[in-house]
N, C-alpha and C positions, 0 to 999 in steps of 0.2 A: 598388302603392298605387292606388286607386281614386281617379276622377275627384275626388271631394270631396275626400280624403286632407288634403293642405296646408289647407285651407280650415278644415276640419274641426279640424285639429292647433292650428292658431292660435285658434279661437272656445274649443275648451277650457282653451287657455293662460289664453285673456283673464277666464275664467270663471275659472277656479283661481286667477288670481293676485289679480283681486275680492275674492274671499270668502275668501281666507288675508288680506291685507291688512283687509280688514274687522273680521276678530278679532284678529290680531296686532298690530296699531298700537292698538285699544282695550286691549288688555291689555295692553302696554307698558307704558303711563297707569296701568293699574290695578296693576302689580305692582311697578315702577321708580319711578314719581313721587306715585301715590296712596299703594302700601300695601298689603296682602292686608288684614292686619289690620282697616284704617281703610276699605277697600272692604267686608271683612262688616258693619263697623257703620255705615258710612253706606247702604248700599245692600240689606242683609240685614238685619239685627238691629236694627234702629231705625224701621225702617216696618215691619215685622213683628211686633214684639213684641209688639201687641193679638193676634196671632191665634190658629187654634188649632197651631200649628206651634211645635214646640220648640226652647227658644232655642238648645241645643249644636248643632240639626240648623243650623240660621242659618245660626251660625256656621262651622261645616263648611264648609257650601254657598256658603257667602261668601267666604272663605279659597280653597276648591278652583278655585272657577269663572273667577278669573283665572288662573292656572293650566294650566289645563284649555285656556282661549282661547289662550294664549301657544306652547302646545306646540302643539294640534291647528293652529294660525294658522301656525306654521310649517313642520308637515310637510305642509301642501295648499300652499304658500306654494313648495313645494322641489320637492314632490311624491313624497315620498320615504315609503314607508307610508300610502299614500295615504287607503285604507280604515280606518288607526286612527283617520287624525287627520282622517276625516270623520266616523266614529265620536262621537267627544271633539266634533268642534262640533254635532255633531244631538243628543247626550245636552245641552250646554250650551244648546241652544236652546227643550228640551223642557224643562228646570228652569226656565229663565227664564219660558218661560211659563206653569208653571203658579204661581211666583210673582208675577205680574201679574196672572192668575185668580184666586188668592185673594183680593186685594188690591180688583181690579176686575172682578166678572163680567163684564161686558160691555168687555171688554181688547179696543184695536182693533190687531190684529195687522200691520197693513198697510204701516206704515212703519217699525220694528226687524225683527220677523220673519219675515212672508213675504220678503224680498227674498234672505235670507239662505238661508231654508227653499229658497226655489227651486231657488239653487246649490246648497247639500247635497244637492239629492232629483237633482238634474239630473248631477253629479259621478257620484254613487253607483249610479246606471243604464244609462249609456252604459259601449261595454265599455272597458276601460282601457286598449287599443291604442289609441285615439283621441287620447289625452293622449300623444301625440308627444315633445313637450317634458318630460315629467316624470322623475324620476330614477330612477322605477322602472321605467318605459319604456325607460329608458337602459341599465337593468343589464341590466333584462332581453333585450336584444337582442345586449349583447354575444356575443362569441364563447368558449363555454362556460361560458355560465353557470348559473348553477343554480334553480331555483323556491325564491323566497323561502317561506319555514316560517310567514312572518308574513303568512297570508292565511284568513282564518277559513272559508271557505266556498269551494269550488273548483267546485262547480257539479254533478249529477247524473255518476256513472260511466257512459259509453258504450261 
């Protein structure tokens, strides 16, 4: 392990465990005590209904997107599939904003989603040996283990 190693191991924990809790504790709310339902119509289908966007898509999108937080919120949260369920929160971050673009041109992005944008971008770049702590880290180090099937892109053949 290289001089950073430990240092490094921890700043990504701290970082993964941020940005799962960030989605995971909000969808909680949204799926246990709000509602899926009552989150598409409060939060999708009800401030959108002027627009040009259709109401089954809404509601869809409304329905899904807690959802979507709750799982992706706990596999960055475990770190367990790391890459889906950052996946699941860059697809949810990229819906949200573009329903706050329709809503608000001029949507200021800088207190919901860049902070969150950050960690996804910053997660999904750094290579995944770094994330020490995480469960896929874990597998993957033990003794004979196998390359997870669940990893979409393995990187150029050398």
């Amino acid at each position: 392990m290289d001089r950073l190693g430990p240092s490094r191991g921890w700043g990504v924990l701290f970082a993964r465990l941020v940005l799962g809790l960030m989605f995971f504790q909000g969808a909680w709310w949204r799926v246990f005590d709000l509602g899926p339902l009552e989150h598409a119509r409060r939060f999708f289908v009800g401030p959108y209904a002027d627009s040009v966007l259709p109401e089954w898509a809404l509601w869809v999108a409304g329905t899904a997107v807690p959802f979507a937080e709750l799982v992706g919120g706990a596999l960055v949260l475990l770190g367990l599939w790391r890459l889906p369920g950052l996946i699941l929160l860059g697809g949810v971050l990229v819906t949200v904003t573009f329903g706050h673009l329709v809503a608000e041109p001029i949507y200021a992005f800088n207190a919901h989603v860049m902070p969150r944008l950050a960690l996804v971008v910053f997660l999904l770049v750094i290579p995944q040996s770094w994330d020490h702590f995480s469960l896929d880290e874990w597998r993957r180090r033990r003794p004979g283990a196998k390359r997870s099937s669940l990893i979409f892109w393995r990187g150029p053949k050398r």
